[in-house]
N, C-alpha and C positions, 0 to 999 in steps of 0.2 A: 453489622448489617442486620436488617430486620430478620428473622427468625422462620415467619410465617408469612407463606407465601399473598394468601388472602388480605393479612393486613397491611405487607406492602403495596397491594393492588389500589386495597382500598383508600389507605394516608394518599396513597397517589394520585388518585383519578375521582375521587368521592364526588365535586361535584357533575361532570361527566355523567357519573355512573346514574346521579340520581333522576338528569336532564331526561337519557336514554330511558330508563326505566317509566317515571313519564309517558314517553313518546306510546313504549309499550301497551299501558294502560289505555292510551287513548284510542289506538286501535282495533283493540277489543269488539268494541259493540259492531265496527265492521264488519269484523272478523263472524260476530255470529249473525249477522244479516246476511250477509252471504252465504251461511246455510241454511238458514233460514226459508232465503228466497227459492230456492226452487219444488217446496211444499209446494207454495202458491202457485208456481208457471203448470206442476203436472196438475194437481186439481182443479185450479180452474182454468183458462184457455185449451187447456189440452185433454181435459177430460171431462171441461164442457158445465163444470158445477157454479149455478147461477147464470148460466146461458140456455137454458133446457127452451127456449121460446124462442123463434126469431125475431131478430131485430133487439135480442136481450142487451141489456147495457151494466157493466158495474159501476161505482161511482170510485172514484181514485184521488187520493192527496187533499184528503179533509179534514183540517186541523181546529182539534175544538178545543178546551180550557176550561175546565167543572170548577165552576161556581156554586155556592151555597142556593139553594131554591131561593131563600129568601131575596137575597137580590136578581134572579131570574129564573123564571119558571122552569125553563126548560130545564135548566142546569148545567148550562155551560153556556160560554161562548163562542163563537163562531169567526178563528181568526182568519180558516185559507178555506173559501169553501168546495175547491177541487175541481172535479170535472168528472163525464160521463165517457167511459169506452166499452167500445164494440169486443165480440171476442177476438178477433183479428189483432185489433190496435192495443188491448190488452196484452196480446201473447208478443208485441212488440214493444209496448212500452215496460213489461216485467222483464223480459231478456235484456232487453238496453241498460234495466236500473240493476241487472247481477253482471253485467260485461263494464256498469261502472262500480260498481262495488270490486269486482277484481281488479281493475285500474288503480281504485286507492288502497286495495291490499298490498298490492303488487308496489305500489308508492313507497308504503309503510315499514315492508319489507327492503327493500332499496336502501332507503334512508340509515333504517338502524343498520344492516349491513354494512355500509358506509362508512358510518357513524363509529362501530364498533372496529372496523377493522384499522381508520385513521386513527382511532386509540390507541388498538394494539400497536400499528408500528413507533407510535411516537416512543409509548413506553419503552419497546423492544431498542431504540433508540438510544434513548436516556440508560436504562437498564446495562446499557454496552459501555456506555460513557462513565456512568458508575463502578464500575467492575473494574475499569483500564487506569480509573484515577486512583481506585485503590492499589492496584501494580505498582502505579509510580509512583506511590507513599511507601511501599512496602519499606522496609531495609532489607539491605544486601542479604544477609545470612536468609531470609525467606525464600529468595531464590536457588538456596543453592539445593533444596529440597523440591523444587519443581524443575518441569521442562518447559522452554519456551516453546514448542510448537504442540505440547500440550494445554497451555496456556491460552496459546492463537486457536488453538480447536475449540474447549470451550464459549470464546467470546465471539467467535463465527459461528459455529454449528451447534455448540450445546443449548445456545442460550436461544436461537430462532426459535424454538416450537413457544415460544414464551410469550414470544409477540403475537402470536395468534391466539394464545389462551386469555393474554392481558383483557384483551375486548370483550372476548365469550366470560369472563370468570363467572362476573355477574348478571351478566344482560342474557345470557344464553340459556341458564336454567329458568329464569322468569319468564322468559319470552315463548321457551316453549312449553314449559308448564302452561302458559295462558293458552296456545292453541289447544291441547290437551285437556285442559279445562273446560274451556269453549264447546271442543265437541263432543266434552263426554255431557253435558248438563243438556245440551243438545237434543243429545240421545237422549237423555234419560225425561227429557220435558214432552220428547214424542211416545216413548214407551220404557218404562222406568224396567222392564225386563229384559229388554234388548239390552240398556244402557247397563244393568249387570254384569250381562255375560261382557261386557267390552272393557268392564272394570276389573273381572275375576282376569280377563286373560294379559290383562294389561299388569295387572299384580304379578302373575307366575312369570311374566318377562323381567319384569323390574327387579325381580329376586334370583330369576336363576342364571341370567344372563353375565350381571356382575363377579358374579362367585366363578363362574369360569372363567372371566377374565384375571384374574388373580397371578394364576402362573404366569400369564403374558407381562404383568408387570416387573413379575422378578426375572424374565428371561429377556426383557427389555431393557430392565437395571443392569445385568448385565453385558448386554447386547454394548451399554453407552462406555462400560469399563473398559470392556475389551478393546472397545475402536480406539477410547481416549490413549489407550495405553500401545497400541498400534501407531498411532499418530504421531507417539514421543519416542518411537522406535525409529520410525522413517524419517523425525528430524534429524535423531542422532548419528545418521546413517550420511542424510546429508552434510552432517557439520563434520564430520570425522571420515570423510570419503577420503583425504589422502592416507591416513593409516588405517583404512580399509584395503586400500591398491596395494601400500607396501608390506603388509604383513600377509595377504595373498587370505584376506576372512572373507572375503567376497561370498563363497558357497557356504561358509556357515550363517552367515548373515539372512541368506537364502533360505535357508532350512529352518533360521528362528522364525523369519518373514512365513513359509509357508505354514509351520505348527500354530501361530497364531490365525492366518486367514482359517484353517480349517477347523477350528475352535469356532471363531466367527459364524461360520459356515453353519456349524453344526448350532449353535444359541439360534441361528437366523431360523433356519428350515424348519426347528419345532416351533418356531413362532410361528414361522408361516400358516405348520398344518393344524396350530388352533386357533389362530386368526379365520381360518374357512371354516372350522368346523362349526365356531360362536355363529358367525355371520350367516350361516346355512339352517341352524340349528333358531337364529332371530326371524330368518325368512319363513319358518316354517311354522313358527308360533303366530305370527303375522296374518298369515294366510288362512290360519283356520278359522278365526273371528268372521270373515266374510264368510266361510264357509255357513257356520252358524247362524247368522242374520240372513242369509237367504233361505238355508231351513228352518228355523223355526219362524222370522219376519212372514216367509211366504206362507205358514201355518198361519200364522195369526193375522194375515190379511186373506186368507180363505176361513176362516172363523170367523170375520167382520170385527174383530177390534182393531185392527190397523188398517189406515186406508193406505192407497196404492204412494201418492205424493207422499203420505209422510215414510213408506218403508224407502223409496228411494232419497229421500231427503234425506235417512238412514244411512244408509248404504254411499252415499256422498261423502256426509261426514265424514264418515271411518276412514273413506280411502286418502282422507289426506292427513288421516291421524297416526298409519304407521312411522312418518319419514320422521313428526321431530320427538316421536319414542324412540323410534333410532336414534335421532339426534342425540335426544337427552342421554340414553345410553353409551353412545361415544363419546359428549361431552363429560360424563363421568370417569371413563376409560382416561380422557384425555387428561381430566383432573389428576387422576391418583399418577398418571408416566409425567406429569409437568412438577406436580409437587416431589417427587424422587430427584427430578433434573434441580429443581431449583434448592433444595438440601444437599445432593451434590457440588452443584455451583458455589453456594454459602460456606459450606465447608472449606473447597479447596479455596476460596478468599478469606477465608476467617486464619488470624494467627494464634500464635499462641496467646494468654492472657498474659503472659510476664514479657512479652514482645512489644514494645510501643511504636506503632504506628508515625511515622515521619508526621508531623503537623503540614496541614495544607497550605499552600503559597499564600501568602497574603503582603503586597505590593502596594498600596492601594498610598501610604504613607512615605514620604521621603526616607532612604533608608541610611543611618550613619555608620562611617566608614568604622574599624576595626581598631581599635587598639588597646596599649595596658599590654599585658603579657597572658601566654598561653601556657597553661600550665595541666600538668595531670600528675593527679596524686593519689598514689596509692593503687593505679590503674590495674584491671585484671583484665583479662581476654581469654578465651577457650574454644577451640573449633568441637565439632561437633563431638570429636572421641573423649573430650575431658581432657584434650592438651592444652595449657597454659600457653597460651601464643606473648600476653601480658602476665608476667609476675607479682602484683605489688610493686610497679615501676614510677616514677617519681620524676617527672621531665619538665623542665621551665626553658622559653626562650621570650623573648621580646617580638610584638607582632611584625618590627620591623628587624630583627635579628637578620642573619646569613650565616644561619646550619647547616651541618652536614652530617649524615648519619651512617654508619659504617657499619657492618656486619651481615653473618652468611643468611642463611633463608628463615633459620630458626631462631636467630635472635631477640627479634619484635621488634626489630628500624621500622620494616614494611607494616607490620602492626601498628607502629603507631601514625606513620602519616597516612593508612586507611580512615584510623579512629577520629582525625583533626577533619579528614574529609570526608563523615558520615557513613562511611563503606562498613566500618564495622560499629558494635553496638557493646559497650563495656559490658564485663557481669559482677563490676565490682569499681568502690571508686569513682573519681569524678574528673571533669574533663570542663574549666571555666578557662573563659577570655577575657580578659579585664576581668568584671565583676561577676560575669552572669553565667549560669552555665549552658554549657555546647546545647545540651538539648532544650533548652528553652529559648534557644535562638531559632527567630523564624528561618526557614530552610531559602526564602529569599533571599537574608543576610547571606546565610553562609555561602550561596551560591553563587551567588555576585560576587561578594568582598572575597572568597579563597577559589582558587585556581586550582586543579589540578590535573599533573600529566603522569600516567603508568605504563607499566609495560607493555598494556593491550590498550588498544584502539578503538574509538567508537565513531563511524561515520556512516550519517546517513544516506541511502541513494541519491547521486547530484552532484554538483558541480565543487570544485575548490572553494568557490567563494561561497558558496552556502554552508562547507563545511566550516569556515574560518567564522561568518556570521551564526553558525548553529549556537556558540556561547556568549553572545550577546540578544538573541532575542528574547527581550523579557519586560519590552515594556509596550506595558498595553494599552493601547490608544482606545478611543471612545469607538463604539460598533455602530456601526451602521444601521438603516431600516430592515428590522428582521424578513426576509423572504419569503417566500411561499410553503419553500419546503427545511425549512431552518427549524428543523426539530427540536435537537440538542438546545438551540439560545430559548428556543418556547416554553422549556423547564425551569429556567432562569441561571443560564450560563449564557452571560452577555460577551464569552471573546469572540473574537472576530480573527481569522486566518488570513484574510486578503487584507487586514488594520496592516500599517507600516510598524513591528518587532523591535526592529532594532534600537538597541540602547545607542546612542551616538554619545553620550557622554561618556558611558564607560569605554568606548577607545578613546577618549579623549579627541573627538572630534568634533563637527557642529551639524553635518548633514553630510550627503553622498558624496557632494563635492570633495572634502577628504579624509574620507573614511579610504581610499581605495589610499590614500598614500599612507596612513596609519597601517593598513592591512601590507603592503610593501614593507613598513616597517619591523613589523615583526615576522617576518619571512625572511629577509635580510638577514635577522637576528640569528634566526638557525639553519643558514645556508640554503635558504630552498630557493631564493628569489630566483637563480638560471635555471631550475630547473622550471619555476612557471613561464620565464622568457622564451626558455625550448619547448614547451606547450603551445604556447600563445605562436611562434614564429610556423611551428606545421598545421597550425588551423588557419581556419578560412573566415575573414571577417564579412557575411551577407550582407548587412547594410553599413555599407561605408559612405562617410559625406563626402562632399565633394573637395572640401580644402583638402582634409587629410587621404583623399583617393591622390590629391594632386602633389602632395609631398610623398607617399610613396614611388609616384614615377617619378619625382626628383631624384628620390634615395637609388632608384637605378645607375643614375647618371654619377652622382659622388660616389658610389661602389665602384664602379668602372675606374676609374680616376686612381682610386686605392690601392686596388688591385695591379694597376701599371705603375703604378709609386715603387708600390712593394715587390713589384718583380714577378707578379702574380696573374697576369695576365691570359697564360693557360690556363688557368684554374676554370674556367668557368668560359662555356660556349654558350653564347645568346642565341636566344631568338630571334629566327631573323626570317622574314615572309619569302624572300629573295634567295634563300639559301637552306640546306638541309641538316639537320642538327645530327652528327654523327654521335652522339653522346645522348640523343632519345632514342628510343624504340619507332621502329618502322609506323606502327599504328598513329604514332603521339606524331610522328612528320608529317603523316597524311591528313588527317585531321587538323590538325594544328590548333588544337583548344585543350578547354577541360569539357569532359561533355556535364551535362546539367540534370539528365535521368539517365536512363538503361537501354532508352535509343541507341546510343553511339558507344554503348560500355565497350572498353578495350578489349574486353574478357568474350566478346561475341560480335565484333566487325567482318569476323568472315561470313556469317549467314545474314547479315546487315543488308536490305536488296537496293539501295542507293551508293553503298560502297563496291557490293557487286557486281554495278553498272559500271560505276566510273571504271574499277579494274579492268574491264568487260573492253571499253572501247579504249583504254588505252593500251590494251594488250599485256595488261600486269598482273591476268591471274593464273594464268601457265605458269609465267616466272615464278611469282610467290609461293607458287601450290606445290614446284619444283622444291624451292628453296624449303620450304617446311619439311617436306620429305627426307632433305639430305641433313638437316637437324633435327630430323626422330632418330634416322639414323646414324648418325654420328653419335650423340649420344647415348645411346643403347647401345650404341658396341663398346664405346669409350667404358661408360657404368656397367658392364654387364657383370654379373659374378661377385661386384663387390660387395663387403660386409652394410648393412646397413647402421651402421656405426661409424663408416667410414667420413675421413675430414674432406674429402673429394666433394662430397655430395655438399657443399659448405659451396661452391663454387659457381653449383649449379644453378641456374634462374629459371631459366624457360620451362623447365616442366619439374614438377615434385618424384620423388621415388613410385608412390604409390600409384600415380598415372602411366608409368611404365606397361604393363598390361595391357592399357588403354590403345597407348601407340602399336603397340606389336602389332595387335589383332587390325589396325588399322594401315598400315605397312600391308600386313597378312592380304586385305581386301584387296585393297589398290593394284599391289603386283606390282607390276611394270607399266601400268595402262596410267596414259598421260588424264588434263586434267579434265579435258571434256569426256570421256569416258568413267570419270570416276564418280560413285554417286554422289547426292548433294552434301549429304553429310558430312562424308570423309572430304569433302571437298573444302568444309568450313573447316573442320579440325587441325589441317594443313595450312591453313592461310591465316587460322587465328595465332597456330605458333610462327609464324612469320612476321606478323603481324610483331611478336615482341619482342625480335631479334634487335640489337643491339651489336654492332661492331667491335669497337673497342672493349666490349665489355666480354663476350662470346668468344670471337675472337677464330672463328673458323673460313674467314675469307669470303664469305658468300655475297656483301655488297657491292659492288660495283659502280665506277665513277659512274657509268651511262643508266645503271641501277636508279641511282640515287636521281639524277636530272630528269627520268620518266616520273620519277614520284613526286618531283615537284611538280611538274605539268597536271599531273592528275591531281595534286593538292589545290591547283586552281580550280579545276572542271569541277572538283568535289563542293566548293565552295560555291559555285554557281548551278551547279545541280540540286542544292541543298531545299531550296526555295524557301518554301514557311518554317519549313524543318532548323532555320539556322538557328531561330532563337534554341534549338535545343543544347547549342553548344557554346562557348564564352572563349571565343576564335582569342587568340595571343597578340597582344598589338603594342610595339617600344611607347608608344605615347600613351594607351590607357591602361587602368586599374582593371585587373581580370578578377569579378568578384569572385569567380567559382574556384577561382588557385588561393593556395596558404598565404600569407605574410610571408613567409622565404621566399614562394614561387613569384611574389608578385617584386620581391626587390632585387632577386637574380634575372628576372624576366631569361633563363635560361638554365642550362644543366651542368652542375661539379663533373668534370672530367675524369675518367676512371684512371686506375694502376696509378694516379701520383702519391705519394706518401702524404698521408696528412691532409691532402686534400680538403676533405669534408671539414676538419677542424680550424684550420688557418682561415676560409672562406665565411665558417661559421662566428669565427670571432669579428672578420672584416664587417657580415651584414651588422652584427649587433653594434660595433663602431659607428656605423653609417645611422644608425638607427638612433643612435643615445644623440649624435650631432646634428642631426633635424628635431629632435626634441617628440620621437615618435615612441619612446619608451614605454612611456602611460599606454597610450595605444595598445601593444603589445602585452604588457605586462597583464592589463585588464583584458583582455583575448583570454591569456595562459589561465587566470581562475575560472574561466570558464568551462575549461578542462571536466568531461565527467569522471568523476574516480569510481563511477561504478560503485556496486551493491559493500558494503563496508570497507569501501578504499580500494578491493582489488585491486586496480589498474595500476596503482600505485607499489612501491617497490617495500617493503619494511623499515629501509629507515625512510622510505619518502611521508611513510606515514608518521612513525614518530614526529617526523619533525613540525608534519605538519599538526599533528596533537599539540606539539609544544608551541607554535604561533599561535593554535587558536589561544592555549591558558595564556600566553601574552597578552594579545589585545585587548583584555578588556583589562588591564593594567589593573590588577589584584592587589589589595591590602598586603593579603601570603598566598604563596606559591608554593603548592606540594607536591613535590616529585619522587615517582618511586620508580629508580632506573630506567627515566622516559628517553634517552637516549644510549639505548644499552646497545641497540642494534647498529650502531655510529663503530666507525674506526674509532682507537684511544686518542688519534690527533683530531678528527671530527669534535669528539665529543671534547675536548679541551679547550680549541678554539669557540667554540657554541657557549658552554659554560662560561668561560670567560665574559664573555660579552655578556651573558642572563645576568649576570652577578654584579658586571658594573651598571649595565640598564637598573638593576637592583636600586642603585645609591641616588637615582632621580638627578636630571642634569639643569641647566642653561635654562633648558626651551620650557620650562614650564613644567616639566616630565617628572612626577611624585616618585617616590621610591617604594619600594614594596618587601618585604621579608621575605624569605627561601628556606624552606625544610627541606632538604634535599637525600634522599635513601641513595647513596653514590653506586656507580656502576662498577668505579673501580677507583682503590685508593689513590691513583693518581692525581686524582682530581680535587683532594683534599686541602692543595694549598689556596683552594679561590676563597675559602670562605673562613669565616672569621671563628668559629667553632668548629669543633668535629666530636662528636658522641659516638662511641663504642658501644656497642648494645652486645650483653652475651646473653643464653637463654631468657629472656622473654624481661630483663632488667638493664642500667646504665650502668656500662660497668668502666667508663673511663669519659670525662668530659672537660676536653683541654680546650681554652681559648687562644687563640692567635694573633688577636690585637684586630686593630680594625684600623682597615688600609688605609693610608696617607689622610687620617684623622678625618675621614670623610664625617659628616653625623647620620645617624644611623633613622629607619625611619618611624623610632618609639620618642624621638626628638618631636615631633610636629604635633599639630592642636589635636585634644584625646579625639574629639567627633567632631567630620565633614558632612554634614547634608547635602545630599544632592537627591535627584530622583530618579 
């Protein structure tokens, strides 16, 4: 990276800078016309010089052109011969010509403003863009020397003040040198003694101001350590927050946090109080100039060598010559704290010189597949202390080989299939594939043509399917019309974000249409696909068509049918307009929908004033508000006392432990006072837990047959009281698609029955039956990748992630496959059955399906019969390497043509 701040400014923006500069110059002569002009308004119209006569006229805007005598006498020509004004129209047409002279100043000003500030950010831009491309060149071992949210501060906060000097670098010392210019010649064209004194004090500013700014730069340089180094405290804080809780560091964590702010605290406040004391100490240098020019200016215009117009044409100048000696002296300040930021910056991006840089992606050419054999010879490795991770180690397989690599942490298995897949950086020794070696293959090749899955997981915020497409997007479609504010591509980086990514050849597909069955594919492969079916079945599809809205109310119908087949006809209480679901909650019967916002939310229908009505005149909110009462209390007596640990509280639904409190105090109020005595509040509080009582499930007796038949009456009135309000809710209906319910909700059209054993599971296998035999699977399936996994997978379970790491390295059907105990987190029959099937997918089938190689670091020697090798690694060398033959003579896939082009 450039070195010096200036000359990256400059390589980067030169012609810009010269355009602006330019512009600068041009403004100029405005710039002194406009001090210029008010000489003329006070001495003549306003003080009357060449008006001494009434009816005096001057003559204005008379443009002549001196000629040689010889071709006219006079000695010039006469291009514009003006006009005649009065003093009146004088003192208006001079004020008019300096209120347009400020309009084009004020223009001029604008412009470069502008001008310069759309610089700076573009740069500021680019500048971030350059920083972040250099991170994802780095190699691994550079990271393990920084912090990512040191990293992330930086390229947010370090690097802003940049974008605003980017503009100013050049344009701001020129521009204000020129007004400074401007008014010092000014001055000194009206009285070259005046313009002294405005130069001596202009000097002692420029000199002494600087020098005390000094300390503020090293209390500033540290000011940006101290934060950086805070920054990568509170990441760590956040990434290690569970062994923070369990080892109970919580309060020392506290106390490093506060000894650092108070550090901060303390760099900040001396800054602060010689930040006033410059700026106090600038005001006051400032101010004495005018002092001067009004005493000695007004000496020398009671002397008669200065007339009255030009001391205040004086005295004009000046006052708008303190702001850009300010300027120029903060843009100085701002010079020496940017150039510190941007030597820090360069620094922590620059690596070592014996470190090589990852080469940059280059795509652009069809890229040929992989083969010939992988070898490393003579290979070393060493982590940071001088440990030997590689010994002098000596490894050959075939690209299309099925190895397996055996040994504990310290042997160098996991050493070497980091090294195959660019993670680590040899310090000795060599690492070719076929012919050419590892690091002179572009990071394309390797990236595409080798796969690999580890023990840790990388996923970005988003959905399943973006996470499974996160390893094929990589080809880069032609960019669109650059935009308005398309910074970045204005540099000359033409990718496009919203271009279509996806490789469709490397899943061996042809477009969308089946790439989602390729993506099934390898899901299938490592057991995940029920688990995105049970994603996809409790979501909600928003826009459904119409055919496939009309096969799911089919799929109700063959459910039914199934479920009396199989003897299973309890299992499941429909919905049903006419009758009341004793298997939903009181709330879910009265309504009879899903609601569609937080109008109707189940969580707050007692303070609901349409629900309150309907209860109101059917006489169901005494009942309710009763009933709520006698299930605060019942439960609080039942819970009272117990451990909070206890498995009871496993039972509980209606209210959590910690709302306990809540009710007492609300019991407390009420009393014995029924419900029209009780206030509004505790009124709703009472009738929302009522609201989610459940029968069958609670099981404290409190429904009642005549119960239940008021609250279907009142489920009509609700429905006809509802008026415009209905669209807020997506009412339940046997013949239509309820879009706001799950896929389950919409093919049970009703509720799993509680206390039967197994219930949920036998029901769950019958919908997915019903499902695969309408052919609504895809449906589904593609629902379930929709699935968010949240910020690096969270939502997801450990092995949910492994597995799903290991579909993504599937799909783009890899040359080699490197695995370093990516299914560790798997049962040993998990992880058996999984392997199995990676290892025969390996051998390429039938359908077209190429075979691929497997370097596998095993999770556990079990698993060593799947593969046709198995290598023993002890200390950082091979220290056993038996073959096993190769299974039912399949051919292996170092058999097929050396190089496939595709793109």
């Amino acid at each position: 990276m450039e070195a010096s701040l200036f000359r990256y400014i400059w390589n980067e923006t030169r012609r810009e800078q010269i355009w602006i500069l330019f512009i600068i110059l041009a403004s100029m002569p405005f710039s002194f016309l406009m001090l210029d002009l008010p000489k003329y308004i006070v001495n003549g119209p306003i003080q009357a010089k060449g008006f001494e006569t009434a009816g005096a006229t001057q003559h204005y805007f008379q443009l002549k052109i001196p000629v040689p005598a010889a071709l006219k006498r006079e000695g010039f020509v006469e291009v514009l011969h003006g006009f005649d004004l009065d003093r009146i129209w004088s003192l208006v047409m001079l004020s008019g010509a300096f209120l347009l002279l400020v309009i084009i100043n004020g223009l001029f000003k604008y412009y470069i403003n502008f001008y310069k500030g759309r610089l700076g950010e573009r740069m500021l831009g680019q500048f971030r863009y350059e920083l972040m491309d250099r991170v994802l060149r780095f190699p691994l071992s550079e990271f393990r020397r920084v912090k990512g949210a040191e990293v992330a501060t930086m390229i947010r906060d370090e690097v802003e003040p940049l974008g605003g000097f980017i503009g100013d670098a050049i344009v701001q010392p020129v521009f204000l040198l020129g007004q400074i210019a401007t008014a010092i010649v000014f001055i000194l064209v009206q009285n070259p003694f005046l313009g002294l004194i405005a130069i001596t004090l202009l000097v002692v500013q420029g000199l002494v101001i600087p020098r005390l700014r000094r300390r503020q730069l090293i209390l500033g340089r540290q000011r940006q350590l101290e934060s950086r180094a805070l920054a990568g405290v509170v990441g760590e804080i956040v990434d290690g927050i569970t062994a923070v809780h369990t080892n109970d560091a919580s309060d020392f964590q506290r106390a490093d946090l506060a000894s650092r702010l108070v550090k901060i605290f303390g760099i900040r406040f001396e800054l602060y109080q010689r930040k006033f004391f410059v700026k106090f100490l600038n005001n006051l240098l400032a101010q004495i100039t005018p002092f001067l020019f009004y005493m000695v200016g007004g000496f020398l215009a009671i002397m008669g060598t200065l007339n009255i117009g030009q001391l205040v044409a004086v005295i004009s100048a000046y006052k708008d010559l303190p702001s850009p000696v300010k300027d120029l002296i903060d843009w100085d300040q701002q010079r020496l704290d940017v150039e510190v930021k941007y030597e820090q910056i360069i620094e922590q991006f620059s690596v070592d010189p014996a470190v090589e840089l990852l080469p940059p992606p280059d795509a652009d050419e069809p890229l040929p597949h992989l083969a010939g054999e992988v070898a490393l010879s003579n290979a070393t490795v060493a982590d940071s202390n001088g440990t030997r991770l590689l010994d002098n180690a000596t490894f050959r397989m075939g690209v299309g080989d099925v190895v397996a690599l055996e040994g504990g942490t310290s042997s160098g298995s996991e050493t070497i299939v980091e090294v195959l897949a660019r993670l680590q950086v040899l310090d000795g020794g060599r690492v070719t594939i076929g012919e050419t070696d590892l690091k002179d293959l572009p990071v394309a090749l390797t990236g595409r043509r080798i796969s690999f899955a580890g023990v840790d997981t990388f996923f970005p915020q988003g959905t399943i399917e973006e996470a499974m497409l996160f390893g094929i997007r990589h080809t880069r479609r032609p960019p669109g019309a650059p935009g308005r504010y398309d910074i970045i591509k204005s540099r000359g980086n033409n990718l496009d974000v919203a271009a279509d990514w996806i490789d469709y050849e490397a899943a061996g597909a042809t477009g969308l249409e089946d790439l989602g069955e390729r993506m099934r594919d390898a899901l299938v492969m490592v057991d995940l696909e029920h688990d995105i079916l049970a994603f996809g079945l409790n979501r909600r599809i928003s826009e459904m068509w119409d055919e496939a809205a009309e096969r799911f109310v089919e799929a109700r119908g063959i459910l039914r049918e199934k479920l009396d087949a199989a003897g299973m006809t309890g299992l499941v209480e429909p919905f049903d307009p006419e009758h009341y679901n004793s298997q939903s909650t009181i709330g879910e019967n009265l309504i009879f929908g899903t609601p569609l916002d937080d109008t109707f939310s189940l969580r707050q229908l007692g303070s609901n004033p349409i629900v309150r009505q309907v209860l109101a005149e059917h006489q169901l909110d005494a009942a309710l508000f009763a009933m709520g009462k006698d299930i605060a209390s019942t439960i609080l007596e039942v819970f009272d006392g117990l451990e909070a640990d206890s498995p009871l509280f496993e039972q509980l639904s209606l209210m959590a432990p910690d709302q306990f409190a809540d009710y007492q105090a609300a019991l407390k109020r009420v009393g014995s006072r029924g419900f029209a005595k009780a206030a509004s509040g505790d009124q709703a509080v009472f009738l929302d837990l009522a609201f989610g009582y459940i029968e069958p499930r609670d099981r404290l007796g409190l429904l009642t047959g005549d119960l239940e038949l008021s609250l279907l009456d009142a489920r009509r009135a609700f429905y006809d009281a509802l008026g415009e309000d209905q669209q807020s809710i997506a009412f339940y209906h046997p013949d239509l698609y309820n879009e706001a319910a799950s896929v389950k909700d919409n093919v049970l059209m009703g509720r799993v029955a509680f206390g039967i054993a197994e219930a949920e599971s036998r029901v769950a296998a019958a919908v997915r039956a019903t499902i695969d035999e309408l052919g609504l699977r895809p449906i589904v399936f593609h629902t379930g990748l929709s699935f968010n996994i949240g910020s690096g997978g969270k939502r997801l379970g450990a092995a949910q992630r492994q597995k799903l790491a290991m579909a993504r390295a599937l799909l783009r059907r890899p040359d080699l496959l490197l695995v370093h105990r990516g299914l560790m987190q798997l049962d040993p029959a998990s992880q058996d059955a999984i392997v199995g099937r990676i290892v025969a997918a390996s051998r390429g089938d039938a359908a077209d399906r190429p075979g691929f190689g497997i370097l596998w670091n095993l999770e556990n020697e079990g698993l060593a019969h799947h593969f046709d090798r198995v290598v023993q690694m002890e200390n950082g060398r091979v220290a056993s390497d038996s073959a096993q033959g190769d299974a039912e003579g399949v051919p292996r896939q170092d058999e097929r043509e050396p190089m496939r082009a595709s793109a």
